[in-house]
C-alpha positions in Angstrom: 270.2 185.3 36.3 273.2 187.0 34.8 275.7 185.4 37.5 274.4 181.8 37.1 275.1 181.3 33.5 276.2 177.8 33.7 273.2 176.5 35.2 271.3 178.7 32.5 273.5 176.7 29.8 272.4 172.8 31.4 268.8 174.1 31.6 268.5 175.3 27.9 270.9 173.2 26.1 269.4 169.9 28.8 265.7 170.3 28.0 266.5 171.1 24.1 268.3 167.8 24.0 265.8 166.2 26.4 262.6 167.5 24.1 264.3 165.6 21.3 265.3 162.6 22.9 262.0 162.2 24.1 260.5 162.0 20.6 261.9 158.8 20.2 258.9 157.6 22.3 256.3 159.6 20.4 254.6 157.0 17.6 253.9 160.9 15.4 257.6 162.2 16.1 260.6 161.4 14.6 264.1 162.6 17.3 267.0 163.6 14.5 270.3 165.2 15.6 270.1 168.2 13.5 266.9 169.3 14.9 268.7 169.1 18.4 271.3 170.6 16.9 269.2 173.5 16.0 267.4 173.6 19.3 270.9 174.1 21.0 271.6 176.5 18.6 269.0 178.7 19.1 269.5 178.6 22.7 272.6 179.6 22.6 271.5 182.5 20.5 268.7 183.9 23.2 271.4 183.3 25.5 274.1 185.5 23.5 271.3 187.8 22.9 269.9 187.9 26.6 274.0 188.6 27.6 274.2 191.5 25.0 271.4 192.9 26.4 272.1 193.1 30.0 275.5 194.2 29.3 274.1 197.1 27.2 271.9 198.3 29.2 274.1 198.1 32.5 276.8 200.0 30.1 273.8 202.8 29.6 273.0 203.1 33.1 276.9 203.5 34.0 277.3 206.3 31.7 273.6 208.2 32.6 274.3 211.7 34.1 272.5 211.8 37.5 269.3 214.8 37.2 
């Protein structure tokens, strides 16, 4: 959904900080910051990278020579 990035953003960056607040309630688990910190991080990367993408190949498909 290349037009509805800000709800991209709350769902990615929401459940990465959800998944690790929930840990809290996990007897097994142990929530830190950093590893939400991480999760955000690497969010934002597929994000970045999902952007780069799109914009590449909408930039090839402007520039193709019709057959």
């Amino acid at each position: 959904y290349p037009r509805r990035i800000t709800v991209i953003c709350l769902i990615v960056f929401g459940s990465a900080i959800l998944l690790e607040w929930l840990q809290i309630f996990t007897p097994d688990r142990d929530a830190r910051v950093i590893d939400a910190m991480e999760k955000v991080a690497g969010g934002a990367a597929g994000i970045l990278a999902g952007r780069v993408l799109i914009a590449l190949a909408d930039r090839r498909a402007r520039n193709a020579t019709p057959l």
